[in-house]
Backbone as CSV, one residue per row, in Angstrom:
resi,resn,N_x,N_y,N_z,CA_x,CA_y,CA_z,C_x,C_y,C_z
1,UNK,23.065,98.380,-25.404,23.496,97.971,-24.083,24.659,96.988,-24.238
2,UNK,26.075,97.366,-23.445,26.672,96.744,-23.452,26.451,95.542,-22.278
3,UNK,27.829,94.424,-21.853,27.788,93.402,-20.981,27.801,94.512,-19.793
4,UNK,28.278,95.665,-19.582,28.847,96.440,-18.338,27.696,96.920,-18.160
5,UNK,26.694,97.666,-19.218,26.218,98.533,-19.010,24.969,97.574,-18.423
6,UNK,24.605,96.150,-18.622,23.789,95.177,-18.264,24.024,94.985,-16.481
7,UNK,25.157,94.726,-16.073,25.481,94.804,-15.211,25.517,95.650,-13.548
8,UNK,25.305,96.914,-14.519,25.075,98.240,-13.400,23.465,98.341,-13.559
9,UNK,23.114,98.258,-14.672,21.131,97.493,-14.893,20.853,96.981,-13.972
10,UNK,21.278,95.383,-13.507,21.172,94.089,-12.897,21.020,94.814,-11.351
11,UNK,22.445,95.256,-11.034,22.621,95.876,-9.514,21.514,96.897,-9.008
12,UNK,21.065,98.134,-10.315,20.487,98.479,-9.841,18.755,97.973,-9.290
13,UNK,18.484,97.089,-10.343,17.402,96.581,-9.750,17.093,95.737,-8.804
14,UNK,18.425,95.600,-7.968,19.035,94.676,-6.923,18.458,93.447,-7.191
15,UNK,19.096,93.141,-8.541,18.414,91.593,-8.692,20.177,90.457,-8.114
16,UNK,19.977,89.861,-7.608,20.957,89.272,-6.932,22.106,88.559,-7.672
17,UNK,23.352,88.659,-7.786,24.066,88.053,-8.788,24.359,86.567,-8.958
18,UNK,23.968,85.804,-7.966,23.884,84.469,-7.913,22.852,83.846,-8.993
19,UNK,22.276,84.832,-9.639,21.072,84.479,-10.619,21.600,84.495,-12.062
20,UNK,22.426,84.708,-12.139,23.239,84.888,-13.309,24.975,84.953,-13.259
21,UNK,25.277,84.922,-14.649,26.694,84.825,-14.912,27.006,85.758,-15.979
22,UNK,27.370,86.332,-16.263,28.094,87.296,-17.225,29.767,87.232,-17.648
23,UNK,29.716,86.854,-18.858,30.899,86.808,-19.921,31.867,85.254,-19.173
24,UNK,31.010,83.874,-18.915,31.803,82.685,-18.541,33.009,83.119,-17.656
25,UNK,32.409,84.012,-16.573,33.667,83.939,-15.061,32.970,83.676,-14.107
26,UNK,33.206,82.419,-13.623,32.904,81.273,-12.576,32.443,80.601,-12.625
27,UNK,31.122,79.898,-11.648,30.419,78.813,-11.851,28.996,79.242,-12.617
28,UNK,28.817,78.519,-13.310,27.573,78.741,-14.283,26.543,77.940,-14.124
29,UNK,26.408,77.034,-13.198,25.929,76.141,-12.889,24.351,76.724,-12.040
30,UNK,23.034,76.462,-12.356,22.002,76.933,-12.116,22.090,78.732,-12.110
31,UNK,22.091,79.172,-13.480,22.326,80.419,-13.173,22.170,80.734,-14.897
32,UNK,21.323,81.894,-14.784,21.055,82.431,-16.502,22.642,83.421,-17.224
33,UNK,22.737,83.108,-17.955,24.064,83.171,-18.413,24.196,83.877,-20.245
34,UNK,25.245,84.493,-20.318,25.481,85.371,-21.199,26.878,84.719,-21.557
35,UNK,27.097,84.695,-22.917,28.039,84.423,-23.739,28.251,85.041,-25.209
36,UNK,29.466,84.762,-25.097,29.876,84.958,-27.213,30.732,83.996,-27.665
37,UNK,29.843,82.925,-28.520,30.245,82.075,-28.762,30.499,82.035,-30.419
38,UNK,31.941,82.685,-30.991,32.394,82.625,-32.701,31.384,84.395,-32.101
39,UNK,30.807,84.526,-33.550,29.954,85.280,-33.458,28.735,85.846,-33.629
40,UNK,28.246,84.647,-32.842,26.992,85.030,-31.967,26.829,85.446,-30.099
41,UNK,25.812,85.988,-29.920,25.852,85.945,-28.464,24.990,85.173,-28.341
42,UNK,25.258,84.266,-26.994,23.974,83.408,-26.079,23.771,83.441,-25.057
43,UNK,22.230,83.603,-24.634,21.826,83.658,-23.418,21.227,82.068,-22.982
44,UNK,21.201,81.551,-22.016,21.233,80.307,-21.485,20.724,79.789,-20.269
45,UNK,20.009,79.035,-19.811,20.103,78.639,-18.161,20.822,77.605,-18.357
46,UNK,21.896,77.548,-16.965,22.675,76.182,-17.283,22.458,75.634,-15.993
47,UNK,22.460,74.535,-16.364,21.911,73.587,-15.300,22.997,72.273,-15.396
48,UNK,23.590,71.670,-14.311,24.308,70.366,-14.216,25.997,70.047,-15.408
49,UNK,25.849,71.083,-16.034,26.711,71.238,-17.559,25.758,70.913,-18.754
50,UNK,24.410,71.446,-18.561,23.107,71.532,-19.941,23.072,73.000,-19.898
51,UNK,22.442,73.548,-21.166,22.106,74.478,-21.957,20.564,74.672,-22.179
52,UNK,20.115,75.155,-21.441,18.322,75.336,-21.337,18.182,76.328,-22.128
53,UNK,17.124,76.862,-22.549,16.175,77.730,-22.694,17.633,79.091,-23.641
54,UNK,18.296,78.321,-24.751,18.926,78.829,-25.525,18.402,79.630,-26.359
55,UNK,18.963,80.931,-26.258,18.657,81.912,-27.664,20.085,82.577,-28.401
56,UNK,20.199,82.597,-29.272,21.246,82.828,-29.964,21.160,84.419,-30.598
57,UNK,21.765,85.818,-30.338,21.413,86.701,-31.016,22.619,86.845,-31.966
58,UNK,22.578,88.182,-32.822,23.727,88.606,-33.475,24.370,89.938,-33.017
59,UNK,24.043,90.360,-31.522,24.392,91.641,-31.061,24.342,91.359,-29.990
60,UNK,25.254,92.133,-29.252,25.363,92.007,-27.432,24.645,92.817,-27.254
61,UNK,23.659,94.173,-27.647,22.852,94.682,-26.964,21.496,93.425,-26.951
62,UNK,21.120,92.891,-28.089,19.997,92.243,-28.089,20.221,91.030,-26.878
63,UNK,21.312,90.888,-26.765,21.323,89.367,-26.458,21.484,90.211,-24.490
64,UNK,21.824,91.110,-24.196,21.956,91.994,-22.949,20.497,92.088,-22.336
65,UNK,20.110,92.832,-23.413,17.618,92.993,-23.390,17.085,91.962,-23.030
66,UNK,17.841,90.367,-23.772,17.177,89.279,-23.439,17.533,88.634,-22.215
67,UNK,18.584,89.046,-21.336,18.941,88.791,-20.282,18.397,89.078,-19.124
68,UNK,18.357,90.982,-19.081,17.945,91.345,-18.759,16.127,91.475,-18.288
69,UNK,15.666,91.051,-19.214,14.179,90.589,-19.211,13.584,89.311,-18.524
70,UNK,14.889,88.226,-18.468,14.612,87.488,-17.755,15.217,87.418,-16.853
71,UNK,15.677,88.162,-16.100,16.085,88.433,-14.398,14.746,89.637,-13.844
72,UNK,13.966,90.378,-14.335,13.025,90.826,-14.249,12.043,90.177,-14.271
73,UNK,11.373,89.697,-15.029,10.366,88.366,-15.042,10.767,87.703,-13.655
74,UNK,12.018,86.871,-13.214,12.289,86.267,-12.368,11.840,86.680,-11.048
75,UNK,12.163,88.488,-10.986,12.262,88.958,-9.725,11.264,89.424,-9.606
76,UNK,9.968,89.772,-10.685,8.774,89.693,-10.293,7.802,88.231,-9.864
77,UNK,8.243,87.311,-10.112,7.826,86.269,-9.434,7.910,85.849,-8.064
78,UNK,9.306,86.194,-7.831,9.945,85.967,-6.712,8.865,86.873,-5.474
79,UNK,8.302,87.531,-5.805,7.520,88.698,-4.664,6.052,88.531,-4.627
C-alpha cells in the first residue's frame, strides 16, 4: 500500500480527513499523521507541536497498515 493507495482506503471507509494528515501538507495539529523522515516512515498523533504514540517503520506500505488501523479502531469507537 502506497500513501495514495491509503488515501482512497481512508475515503472509502468515509473516515473523515480532519483525523489525519498525509505526507506533512497542512496543519498537523491533533490529527494522526504519516511521514518520511531520512529513511524511515512515521506514523504519529500530533498534538500542540508533540509527537505521541510514535512508530517508526522501514516501508510505506507497513507504516500505511499502521495508519490505517488506527483510523479504523478510531471509527469504530466513534459509533
Amino acid at each position: 500500500m502506497t500513501i495514495v493507495d491509503l488515501k482512497i482506503e481512508l475515503e472509502k471507509t468515509g473516515i473523515p480527513s480532519s483525523w489525519y494528515l498525509l505526507e506533512e501538507k497542512g496543519n498537523e495539529d491533533m490529527r494522526h499523521c504519516i511521514s518520511q523522515l531520512d529513511n524511515m516512515w512515521c506514523v504519529y498523533f500530533s498534538e500542540r507541536g508533540n509527537r505521541f504514540q510514535m512508530r517508526e517503520f522501514s516501508s510505506e506500505a507497513d507504516a500505511c497498515q499502521e495508519l490505517l488501523s488506527r483510523m479504523i479502531r478510531k471509527q469504530q469507537k466513534r459509533r
